[in-house]
Every structure is written in structure tokens, then in C-alpha cells.
DSSP file (Angstrom, degrees, kcal/mol; ACC not computed):
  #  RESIDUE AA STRUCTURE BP1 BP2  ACC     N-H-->O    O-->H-N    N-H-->O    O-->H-N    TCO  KAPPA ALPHA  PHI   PSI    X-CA   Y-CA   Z-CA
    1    1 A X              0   0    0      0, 0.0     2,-0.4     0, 0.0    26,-0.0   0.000 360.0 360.0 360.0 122.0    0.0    0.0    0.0
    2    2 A X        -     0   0    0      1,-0.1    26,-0.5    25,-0.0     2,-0.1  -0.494 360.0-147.1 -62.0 109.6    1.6    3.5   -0.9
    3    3 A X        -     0   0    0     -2,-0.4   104,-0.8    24,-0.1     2,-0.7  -0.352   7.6-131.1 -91.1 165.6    1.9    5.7    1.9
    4    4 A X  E     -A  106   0A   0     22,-1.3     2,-0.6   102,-0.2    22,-0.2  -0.877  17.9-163.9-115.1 106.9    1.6    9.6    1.5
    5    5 A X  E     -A  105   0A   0    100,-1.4   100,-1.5    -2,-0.7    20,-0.1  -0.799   3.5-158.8-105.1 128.0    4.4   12.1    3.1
    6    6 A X  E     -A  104   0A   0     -2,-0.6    17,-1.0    18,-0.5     2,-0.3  -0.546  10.4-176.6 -97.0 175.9    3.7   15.8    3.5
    7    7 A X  E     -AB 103  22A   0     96,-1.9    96,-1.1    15,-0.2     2,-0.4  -0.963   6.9-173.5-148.5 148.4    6.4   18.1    3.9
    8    8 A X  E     -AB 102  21A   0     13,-1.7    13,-2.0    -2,-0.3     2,-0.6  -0.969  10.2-158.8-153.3 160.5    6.3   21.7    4.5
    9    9 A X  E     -AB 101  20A   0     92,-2.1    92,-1.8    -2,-0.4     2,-0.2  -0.943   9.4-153.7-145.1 143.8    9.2   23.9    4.4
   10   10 A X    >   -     0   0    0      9,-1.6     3,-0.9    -2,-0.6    90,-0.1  -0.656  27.4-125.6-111.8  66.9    9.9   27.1    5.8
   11   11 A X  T 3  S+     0   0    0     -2,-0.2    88,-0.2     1,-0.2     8,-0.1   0.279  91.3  13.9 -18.0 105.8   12.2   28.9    4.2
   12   12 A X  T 3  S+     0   0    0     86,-0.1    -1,-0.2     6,-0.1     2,-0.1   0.442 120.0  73.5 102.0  -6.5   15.2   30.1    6.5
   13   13 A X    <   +     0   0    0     -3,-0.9     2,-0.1     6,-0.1    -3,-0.1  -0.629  58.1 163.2 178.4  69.9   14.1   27.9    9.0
   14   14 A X        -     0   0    0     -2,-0.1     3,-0.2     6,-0.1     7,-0.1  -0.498  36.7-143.7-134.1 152.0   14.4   23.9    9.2
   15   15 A X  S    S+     0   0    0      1,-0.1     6,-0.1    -2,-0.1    -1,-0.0   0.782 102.9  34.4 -90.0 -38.5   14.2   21.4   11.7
   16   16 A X  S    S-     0   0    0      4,-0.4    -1,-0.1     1,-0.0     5,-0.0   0.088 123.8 -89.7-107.0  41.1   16.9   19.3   10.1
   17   17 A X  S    S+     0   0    0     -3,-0.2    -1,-0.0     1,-0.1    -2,-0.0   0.623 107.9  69.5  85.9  -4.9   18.9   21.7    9.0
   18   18 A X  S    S-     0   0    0      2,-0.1    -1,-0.1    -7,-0.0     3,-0.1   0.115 105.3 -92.1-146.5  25.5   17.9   22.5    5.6
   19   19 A X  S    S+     0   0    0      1,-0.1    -9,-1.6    -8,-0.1     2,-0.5   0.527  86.8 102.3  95.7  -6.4   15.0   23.9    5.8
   20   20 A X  E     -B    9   0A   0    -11,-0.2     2,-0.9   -10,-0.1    -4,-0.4  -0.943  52.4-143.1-126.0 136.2   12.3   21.3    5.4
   21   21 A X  E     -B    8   0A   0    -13,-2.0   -13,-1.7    -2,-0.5     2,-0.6  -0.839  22.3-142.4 -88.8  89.6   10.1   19.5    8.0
   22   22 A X  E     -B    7   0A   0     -2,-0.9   -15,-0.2   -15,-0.2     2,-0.2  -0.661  12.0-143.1 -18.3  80.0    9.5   16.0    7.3
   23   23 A X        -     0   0    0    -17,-1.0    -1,-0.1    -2,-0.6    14,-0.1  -0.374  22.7-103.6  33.7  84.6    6.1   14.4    7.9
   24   24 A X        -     0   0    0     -2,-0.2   -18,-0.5   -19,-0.1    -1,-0.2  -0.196  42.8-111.6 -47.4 147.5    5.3   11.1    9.1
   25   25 A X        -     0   0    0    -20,-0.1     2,-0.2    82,-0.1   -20,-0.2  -0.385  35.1-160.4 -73.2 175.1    4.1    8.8    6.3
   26   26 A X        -     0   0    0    -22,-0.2   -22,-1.3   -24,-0.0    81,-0.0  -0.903  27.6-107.1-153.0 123.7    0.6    7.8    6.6
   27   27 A X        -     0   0    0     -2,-0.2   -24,-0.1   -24,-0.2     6,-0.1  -0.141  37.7-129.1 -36.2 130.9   -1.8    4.8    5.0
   28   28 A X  S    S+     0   0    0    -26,-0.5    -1,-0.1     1,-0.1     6,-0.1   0.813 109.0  72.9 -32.3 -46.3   -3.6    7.0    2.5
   29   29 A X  S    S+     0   0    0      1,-0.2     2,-1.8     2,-0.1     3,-0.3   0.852  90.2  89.5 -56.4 -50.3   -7.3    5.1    4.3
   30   30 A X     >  +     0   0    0      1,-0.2     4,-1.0    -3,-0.1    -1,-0.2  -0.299  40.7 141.9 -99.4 118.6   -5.9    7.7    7.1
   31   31 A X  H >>  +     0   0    0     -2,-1.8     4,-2.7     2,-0.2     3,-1.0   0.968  69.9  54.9 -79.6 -60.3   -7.2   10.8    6.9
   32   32 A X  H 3> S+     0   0    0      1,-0.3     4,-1.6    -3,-0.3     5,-0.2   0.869 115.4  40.6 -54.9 -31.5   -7.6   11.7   10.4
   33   33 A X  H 34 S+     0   0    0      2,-0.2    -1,-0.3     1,-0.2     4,-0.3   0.593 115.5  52.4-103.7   9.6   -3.6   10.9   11.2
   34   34 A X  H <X S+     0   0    0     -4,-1.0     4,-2.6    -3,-1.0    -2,-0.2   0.814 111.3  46.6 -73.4 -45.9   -2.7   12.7    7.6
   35   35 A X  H  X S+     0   0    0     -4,-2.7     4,-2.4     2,-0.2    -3,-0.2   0.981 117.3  46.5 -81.0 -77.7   -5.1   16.1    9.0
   36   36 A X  H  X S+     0   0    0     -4,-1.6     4,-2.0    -5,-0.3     5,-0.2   0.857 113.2  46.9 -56.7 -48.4   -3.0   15.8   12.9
   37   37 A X  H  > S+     0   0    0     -4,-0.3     4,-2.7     1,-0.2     5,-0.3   0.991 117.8  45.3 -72.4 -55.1    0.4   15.5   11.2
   38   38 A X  H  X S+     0   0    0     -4,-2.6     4,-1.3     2,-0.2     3,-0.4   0.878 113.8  45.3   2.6 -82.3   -0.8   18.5    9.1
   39   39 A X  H >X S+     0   0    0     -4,-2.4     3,-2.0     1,-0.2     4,-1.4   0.957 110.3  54.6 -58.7 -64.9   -2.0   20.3   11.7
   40   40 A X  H 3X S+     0   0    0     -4,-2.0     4,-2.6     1,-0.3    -1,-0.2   0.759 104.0  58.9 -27.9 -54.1    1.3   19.5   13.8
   41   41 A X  H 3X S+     0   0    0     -4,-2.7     4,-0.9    -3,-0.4    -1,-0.3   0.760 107.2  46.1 -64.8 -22.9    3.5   21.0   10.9
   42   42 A X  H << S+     0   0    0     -3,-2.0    -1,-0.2    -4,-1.3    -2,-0.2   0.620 102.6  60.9-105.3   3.2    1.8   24.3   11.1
   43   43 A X  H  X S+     0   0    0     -4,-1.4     4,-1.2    -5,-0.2    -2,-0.2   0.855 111.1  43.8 -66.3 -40.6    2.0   24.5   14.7
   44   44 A X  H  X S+     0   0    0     -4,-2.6     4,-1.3     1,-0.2    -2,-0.2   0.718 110.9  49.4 -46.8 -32.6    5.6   24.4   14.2
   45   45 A X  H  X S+     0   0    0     -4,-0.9     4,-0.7     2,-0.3    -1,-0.2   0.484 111.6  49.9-107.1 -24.9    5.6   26.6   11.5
   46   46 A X  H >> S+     0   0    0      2,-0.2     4,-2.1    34,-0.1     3,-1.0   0.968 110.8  53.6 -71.0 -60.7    3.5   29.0   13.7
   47   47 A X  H 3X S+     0   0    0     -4,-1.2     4,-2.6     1,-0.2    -2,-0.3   0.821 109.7  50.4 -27.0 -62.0    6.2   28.3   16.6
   48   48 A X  H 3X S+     0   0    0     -4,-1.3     4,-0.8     1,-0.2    -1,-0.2   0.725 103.5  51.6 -76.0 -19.7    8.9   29.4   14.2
   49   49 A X  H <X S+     0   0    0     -3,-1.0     4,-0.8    -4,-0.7    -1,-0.2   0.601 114.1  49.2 -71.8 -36.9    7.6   32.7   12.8
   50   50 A X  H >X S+     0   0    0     -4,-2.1     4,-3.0     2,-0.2     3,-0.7   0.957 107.0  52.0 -82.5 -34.5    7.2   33.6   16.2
   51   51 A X  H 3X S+     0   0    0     -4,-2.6     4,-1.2     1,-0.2    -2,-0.2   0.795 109.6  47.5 -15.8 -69.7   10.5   32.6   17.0
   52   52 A X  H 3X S+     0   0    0     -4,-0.8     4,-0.6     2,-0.2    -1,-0.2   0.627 112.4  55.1 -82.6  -5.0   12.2   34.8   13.9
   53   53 A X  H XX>S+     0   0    0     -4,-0.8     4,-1.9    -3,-0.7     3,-1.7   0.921 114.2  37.1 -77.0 -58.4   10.0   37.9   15.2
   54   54 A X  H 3<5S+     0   0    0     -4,-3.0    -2,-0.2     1,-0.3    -3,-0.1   0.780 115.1  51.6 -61.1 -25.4   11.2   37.7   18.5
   55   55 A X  H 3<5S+     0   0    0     -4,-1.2    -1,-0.3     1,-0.2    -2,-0.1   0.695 113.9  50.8-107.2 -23.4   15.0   36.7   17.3
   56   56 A X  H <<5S-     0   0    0     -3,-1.7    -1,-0.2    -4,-0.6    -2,-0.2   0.565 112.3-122.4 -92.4  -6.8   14.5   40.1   14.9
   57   57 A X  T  <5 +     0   0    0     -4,-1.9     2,-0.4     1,-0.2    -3,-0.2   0.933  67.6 139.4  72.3  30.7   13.3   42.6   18.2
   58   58 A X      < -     0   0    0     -5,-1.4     2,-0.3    -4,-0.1    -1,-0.2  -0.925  44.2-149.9 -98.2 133.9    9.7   43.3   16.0
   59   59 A X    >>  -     0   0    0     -2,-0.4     3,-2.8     1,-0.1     4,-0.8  -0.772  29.2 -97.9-112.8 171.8    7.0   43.2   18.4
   60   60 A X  T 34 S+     0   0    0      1,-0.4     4,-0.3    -2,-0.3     5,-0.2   0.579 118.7  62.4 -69.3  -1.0    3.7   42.1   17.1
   61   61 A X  T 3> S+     0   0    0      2,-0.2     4,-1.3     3,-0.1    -1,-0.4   0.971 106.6  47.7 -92.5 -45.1    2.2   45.6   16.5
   62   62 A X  H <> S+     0   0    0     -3,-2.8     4,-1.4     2,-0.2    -2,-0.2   0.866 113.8  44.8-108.7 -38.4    5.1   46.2   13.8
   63   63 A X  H >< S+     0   0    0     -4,-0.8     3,-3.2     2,-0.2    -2,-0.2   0.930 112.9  55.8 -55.6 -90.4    4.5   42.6   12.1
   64   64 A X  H 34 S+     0   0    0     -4,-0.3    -2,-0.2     1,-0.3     5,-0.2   0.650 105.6  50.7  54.3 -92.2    0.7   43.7   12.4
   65   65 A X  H 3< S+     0   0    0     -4,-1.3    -1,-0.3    -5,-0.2    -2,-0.2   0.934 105.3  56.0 -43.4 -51.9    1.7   46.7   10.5
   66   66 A X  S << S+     0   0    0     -3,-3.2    -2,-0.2    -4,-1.4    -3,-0.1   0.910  97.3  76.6 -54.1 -75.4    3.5   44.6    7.6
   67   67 A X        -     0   0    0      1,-0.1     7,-0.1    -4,-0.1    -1,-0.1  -0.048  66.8-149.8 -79.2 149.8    0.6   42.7    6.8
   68   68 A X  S    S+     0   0    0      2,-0.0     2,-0.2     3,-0.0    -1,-0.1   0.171  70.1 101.2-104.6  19.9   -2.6   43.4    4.8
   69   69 A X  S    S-     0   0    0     -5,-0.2     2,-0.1    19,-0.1     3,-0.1  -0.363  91.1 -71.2-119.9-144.2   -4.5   41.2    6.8
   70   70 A X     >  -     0   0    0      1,-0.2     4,-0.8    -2,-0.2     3,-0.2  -0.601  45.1-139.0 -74.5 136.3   -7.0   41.0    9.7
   71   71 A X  H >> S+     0   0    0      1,-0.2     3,-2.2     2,-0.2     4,-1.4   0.990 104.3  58.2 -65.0 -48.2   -4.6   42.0   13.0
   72   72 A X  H 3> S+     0   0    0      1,-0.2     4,-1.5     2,-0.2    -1,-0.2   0.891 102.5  48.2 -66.2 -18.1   -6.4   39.4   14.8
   73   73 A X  H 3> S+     0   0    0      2,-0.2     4,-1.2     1,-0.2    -1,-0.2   0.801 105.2  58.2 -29.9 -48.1   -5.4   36.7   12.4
   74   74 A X  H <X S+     0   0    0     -3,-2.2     4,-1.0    -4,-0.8    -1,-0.2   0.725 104.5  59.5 -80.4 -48.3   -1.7   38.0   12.7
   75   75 A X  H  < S+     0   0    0     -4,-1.4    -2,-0.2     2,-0.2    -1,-0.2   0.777 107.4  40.8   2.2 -75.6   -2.4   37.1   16.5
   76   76 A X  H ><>S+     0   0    0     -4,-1.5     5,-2.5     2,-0.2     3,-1.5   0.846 104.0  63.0 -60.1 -56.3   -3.1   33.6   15.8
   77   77 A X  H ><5S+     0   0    0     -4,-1.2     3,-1.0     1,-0.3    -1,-0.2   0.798 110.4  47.1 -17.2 -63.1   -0.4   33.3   13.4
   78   78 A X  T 3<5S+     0   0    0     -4,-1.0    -1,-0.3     1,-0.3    -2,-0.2   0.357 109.2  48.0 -81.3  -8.4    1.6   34.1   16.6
   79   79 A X  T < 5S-     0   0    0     -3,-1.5    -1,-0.3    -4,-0.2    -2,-0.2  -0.145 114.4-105.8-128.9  40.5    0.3   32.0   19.0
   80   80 A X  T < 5 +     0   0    0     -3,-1.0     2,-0.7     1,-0.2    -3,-0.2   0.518  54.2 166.6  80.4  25.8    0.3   29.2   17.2
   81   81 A X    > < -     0   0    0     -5,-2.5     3,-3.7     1,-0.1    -1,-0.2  -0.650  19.7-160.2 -87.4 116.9   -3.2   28.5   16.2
   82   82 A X  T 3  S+     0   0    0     -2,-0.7    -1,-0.1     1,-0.3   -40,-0.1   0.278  85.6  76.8 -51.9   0.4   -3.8   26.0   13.5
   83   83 A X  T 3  S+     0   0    0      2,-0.1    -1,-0.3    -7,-0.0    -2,-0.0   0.139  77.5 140.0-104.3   8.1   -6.8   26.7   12.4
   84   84 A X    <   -     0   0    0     -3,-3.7     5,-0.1    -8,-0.1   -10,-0.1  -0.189  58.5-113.9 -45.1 128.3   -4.7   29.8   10.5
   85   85 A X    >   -     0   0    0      1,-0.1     3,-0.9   -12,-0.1     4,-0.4  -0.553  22.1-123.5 -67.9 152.5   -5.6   30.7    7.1
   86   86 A X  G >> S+     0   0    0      1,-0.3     4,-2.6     2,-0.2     3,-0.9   0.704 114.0  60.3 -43.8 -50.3   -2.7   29.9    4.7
   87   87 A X  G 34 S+     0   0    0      1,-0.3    -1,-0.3     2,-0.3    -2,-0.1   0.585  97.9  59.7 -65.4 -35.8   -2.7   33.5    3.6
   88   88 A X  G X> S+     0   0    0     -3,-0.9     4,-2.4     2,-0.2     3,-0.7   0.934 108.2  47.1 -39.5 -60.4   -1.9   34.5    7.3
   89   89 A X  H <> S+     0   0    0     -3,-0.9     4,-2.4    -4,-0.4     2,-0.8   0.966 113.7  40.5 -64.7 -57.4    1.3   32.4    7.1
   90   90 A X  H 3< S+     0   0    0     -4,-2.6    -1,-0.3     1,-0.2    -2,-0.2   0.211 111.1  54.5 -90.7  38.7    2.6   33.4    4.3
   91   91 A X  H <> S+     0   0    0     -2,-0.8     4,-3.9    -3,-0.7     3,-0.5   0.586 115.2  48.9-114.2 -69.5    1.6   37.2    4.9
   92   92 A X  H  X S+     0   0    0     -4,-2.4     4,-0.6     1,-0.3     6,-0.2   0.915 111.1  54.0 -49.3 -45.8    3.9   36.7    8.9
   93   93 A X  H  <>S+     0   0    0     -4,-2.4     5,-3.1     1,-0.2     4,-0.3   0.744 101.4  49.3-112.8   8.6    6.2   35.4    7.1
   94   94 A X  H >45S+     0   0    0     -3,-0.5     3,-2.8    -5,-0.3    -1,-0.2   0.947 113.9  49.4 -34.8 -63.2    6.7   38.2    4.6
   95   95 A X  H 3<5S+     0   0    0     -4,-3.9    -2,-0.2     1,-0.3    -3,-0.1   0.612 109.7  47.1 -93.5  11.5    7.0   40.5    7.1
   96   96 A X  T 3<5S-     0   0    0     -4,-0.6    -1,-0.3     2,-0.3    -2,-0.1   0.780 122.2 -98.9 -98.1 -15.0    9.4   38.6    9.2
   97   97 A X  T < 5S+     0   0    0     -3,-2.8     2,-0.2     1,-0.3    -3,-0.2   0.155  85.9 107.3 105.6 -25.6   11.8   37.8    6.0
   98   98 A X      < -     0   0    0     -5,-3.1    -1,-0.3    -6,-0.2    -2,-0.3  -0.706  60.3-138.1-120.7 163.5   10.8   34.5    5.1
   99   99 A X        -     0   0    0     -2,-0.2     2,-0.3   -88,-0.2    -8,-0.1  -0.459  23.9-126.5-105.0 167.0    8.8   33.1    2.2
  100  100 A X        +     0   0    0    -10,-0.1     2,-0.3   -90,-0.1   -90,-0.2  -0.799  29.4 174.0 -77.9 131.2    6.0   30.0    2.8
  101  101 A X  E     -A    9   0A   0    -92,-1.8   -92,-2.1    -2,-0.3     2,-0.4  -0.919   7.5-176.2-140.6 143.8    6.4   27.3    0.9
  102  102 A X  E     +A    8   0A   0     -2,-0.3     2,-0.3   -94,-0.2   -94,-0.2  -0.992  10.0 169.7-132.1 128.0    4.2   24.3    1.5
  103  103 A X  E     -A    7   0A   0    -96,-1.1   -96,-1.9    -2,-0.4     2,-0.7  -0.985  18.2-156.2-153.1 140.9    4.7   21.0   -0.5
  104  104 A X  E     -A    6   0A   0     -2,-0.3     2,-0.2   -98,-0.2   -98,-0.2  -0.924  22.5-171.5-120.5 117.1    3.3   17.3   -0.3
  105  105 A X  E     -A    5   0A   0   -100,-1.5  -100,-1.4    -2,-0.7    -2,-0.0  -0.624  37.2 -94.7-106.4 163.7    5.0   14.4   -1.8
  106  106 A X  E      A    4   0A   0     -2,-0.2    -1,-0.2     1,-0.1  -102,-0.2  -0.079 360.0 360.0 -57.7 168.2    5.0   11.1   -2.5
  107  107 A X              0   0    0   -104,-0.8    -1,-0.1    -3,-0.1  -103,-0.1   0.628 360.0 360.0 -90.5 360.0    6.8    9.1    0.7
């Protein structure tokens, strides 16, 4: 049976060192532990944006500022809620320096 690995990569900002976050595989059949590893990668990903604001002395009012979306979003974004829209991330992490890039591959 062909398992499915997501990946999601942060530009600037890797867990193993090059910039991409690895995935557990998962049976295709599971959805529910594909959606939690998911979820898991963009907690990190939340974790790490907040991470490079602090590591850059911006306080959340001046990221805020950068981006053209809703502040409380930008909020979330920063405490690490997973239920962010995509558009969030890769808005925080404009205005921190770093691009979004999100990619799922085969395993």
C-alpha cells in the first residue's frame, strides 16, 4: 500500500537543517492521522515565525503593521493556532523575511 508524506518547508528555518520539516508517512485510508500531522506541521511553522519575530526585536504591532491582513489573524499566526488561514502564514512570514512554501510528496 503506498503511503503519503507531507512536507512543508519554511524557508530560512528547518528542523533538520535544511529547511524542510519532514512528515510522518501515513496509509492514504488515514485521513484523520494525515489532517494531525498536518495540523502539527503548522503549529511548528506557527512556533517558528514567532520565533524569527522575537529573534528580529519586532514586536507584534510592527508585524501587524507589515501585513494586509486582519490583526487578529496575525495574532493567531503568533500564538500558534492551527486553524490559521494559509494566507496568514505566508503574509507573517513576509513580514518577518521569510517566504511560505508548502509542498506534499510522494513518501
Amino acid at each position: 500500500m503506498k503511503m503519503i508524506k507531507s512536507v512543508a518547508r519554511w524557508a530560512g528555518a528547518g528542523g533538520n537543517g535544511d529547511g524542510w520539516r519532514p512528515a510522518a508517512a501515513h496509509d492514504p485510508g488515514d485521513v484523520e492521522g494525515a489532517v494531525i500531522d498536518g495540523l502539527s506541521s503548522v503549529s511548528v511553522a506557527c512556533g517558528d515565525l514567532h520565533e524569527r519575530r522575537l529573534a528580529l526585536g519586532l514586536g507584534l504591532d510592527e508585524v501587524i503593521d507589515r501585513c494586509p491582513c486582519d490583526p487578529e489573524t496575525i495574532e493567531w499566526v503568533d500564538e500558534g493556532d492551527v486553524a490559521t488561514p494559509v494566507e496568514a502564514l505566508a503574509y507573517f512570514a513576509a513580514a518577518v523575511g521569510l517566504r511560505l512554501e508548502v509542498r506534499v510528496s510522494p513518501a
